[in-house]
Structures are given as C-alpha cells and as structure tokens.
N, C-alpha and C positions, 0 to 999 in steps of 0.2 A: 593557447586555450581555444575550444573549438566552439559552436554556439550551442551545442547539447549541455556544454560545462557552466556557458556563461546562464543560459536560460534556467537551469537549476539553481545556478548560484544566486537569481533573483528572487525565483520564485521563493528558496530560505531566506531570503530575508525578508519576503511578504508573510512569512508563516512567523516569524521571529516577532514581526510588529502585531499579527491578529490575535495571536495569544494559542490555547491547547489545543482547541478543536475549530478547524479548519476545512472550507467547503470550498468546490467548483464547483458551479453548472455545467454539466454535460457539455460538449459542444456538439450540433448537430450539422446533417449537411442543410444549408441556405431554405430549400423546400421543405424542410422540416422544422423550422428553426419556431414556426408558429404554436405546430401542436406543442411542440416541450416548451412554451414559455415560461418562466417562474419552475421550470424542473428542477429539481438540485440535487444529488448525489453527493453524498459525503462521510471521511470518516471518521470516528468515534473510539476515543478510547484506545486509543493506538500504544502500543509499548513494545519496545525490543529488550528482549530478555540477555542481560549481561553475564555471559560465563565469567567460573569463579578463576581462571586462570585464562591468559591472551590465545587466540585462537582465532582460526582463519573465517570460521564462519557460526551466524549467530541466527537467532531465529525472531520475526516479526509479528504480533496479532493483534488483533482489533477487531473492530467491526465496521462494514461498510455496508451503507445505507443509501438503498436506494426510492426516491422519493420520487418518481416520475411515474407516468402512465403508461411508459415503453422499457423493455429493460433495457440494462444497461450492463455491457461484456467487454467486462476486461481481458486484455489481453496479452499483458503486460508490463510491467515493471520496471523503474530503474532510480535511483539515487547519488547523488553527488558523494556518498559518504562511505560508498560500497565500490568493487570492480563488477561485482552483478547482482542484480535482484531478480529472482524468479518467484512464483508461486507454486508452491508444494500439498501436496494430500499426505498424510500417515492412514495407513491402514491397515488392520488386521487380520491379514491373509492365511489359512491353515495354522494360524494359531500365532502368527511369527510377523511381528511389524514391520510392513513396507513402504518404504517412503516412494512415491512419484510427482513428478514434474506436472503441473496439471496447464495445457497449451490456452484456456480459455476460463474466466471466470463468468457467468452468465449469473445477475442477480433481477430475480423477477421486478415487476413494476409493484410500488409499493412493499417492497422486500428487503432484507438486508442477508451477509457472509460474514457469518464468526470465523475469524479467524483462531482459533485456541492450540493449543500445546495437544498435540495427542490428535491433532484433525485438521482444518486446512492450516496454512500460515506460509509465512514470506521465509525463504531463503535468503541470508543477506552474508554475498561472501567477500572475503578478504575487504577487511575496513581499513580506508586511506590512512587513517590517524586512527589511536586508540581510543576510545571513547569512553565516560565515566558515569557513573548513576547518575539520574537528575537530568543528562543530558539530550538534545532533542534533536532526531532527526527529520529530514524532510524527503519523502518517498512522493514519487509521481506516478499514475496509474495511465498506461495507455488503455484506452479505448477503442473497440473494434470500429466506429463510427468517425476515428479518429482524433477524439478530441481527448482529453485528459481529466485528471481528480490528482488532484494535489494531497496528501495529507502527514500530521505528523506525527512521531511516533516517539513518544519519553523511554530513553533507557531506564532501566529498573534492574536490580540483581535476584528480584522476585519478581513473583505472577501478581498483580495488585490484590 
C-alpha cells in the first residue's frame, strides 16, 4: 500500500464521519496563508451517475464552490475508488459532441463549477470494486497552489 492509497483511505473515512457535504480550506503557500484566512472551497451536491449495466468508466458532477478572495485552480483529480480521475468538457462542435480533457479548472474568487451531464464533469474510469446506488464516494481535488479539496460524491442511477 503506497502513502497516496493510505492518505485517501483516511481522508474516506473523515468524509464517512462528516456526513454529505464536505469541505477543505484551500492550502496556501506559508506567505499567503494570512490573506486566505477563514477561505473555504468546497463541494456540493456531488453525485456519480451509475450505468444501467457494469462498465469501465462513469461520470461525476456537482458543484464546487469557491469562497475565497483568490481563485482557486484545480488541476487535478484522483480517487481511491477509480484507476483515474480526470476532468472533462463535452461540447458542441459543427453540430457533433466532443468530449475534451480539460488540463486546469480555474473557479473565480467568490465563484463556483457545475459540473452537469452535457458540460463539465469528472471522468471516473475503471472502478476498483462495483459500486451500488446510495453509495459514497470520496474524490480529492489537486490544486495548482498545491493544496487540495476533498469532496464527496453519492452514487445515483439518475441525475437527482
């Protein structure tokens, strides 16, 4: 078990004890650590949408909220419950939907990122174990400043 596995595997069970919605503070570097005092980034309303038959890869959204005076850029993703998470765009190009990998999330100060079905949202491929409606997983958000946003996300077999 390596410390990326172990460190996830804590952080689920801090999100297990806090309940649905689940927050980090930003971490900033030491000489900034004053201006973001009391900053908080967090997200909301999170759910991974469960295919009606097993499949290697599934799709994430929510929304993340950022509550600071500085923004705050994700840059990406990853999950104890997945072999990868990325963050994805769908768009409507010459008429014809194209999905891209998007390298950088950037959410204004006092801002938030829907994530929804048909526009952004989390790639989540090849799942360790099968996973059932109801069920909750725990997604970690790297940050360009290098700190992290924990959050968790209810399977569902619908959009709520």
């Amino acid at each position: 078990m390596n410390v990326s596995s172990i460190r996830t595997g804590l952080a689920l069970a801090a999100l297990v004890a806090v309940g649905t919605v689940f927050s980090v503070a930003a971490k900033s570097p030491p000489k900034a650590a004053a201006a973001t005092a009391g900053c908080l980034a967090q997200v909301r309303e999170g759910w991974v949408r469960l295919p009606p038959m097993q499949m290697p890869m599934m799709a994430g959204f929510g929304r993340i909220e950022n509550r600071c005076a500085a923004p705050v850029v994700i840059v990406g993703a990853s999950s104890a419950a997945f072999a990868d998470v990325s963050l994805h765009e769908t768009r409507i190009v010459d008429g014809v939907s194209k999905m891209r990998a998007l390298p950088e999330l950037r959410i204004a100060p006092d801002g938030a990122a829907v994530l929804k079905p048909g526009g952004m949202h989390l790639m989540l491929m090849q799942p360790h174990a099968p996973l059932k409606d109801g069920s909750r997983v725990a997604i970690e958000f790297r940050l360009k400043d290098g700190g992290s946003l924990l959050g968790e996300f209810e399977v569902r077999k619908a959009a709520p």
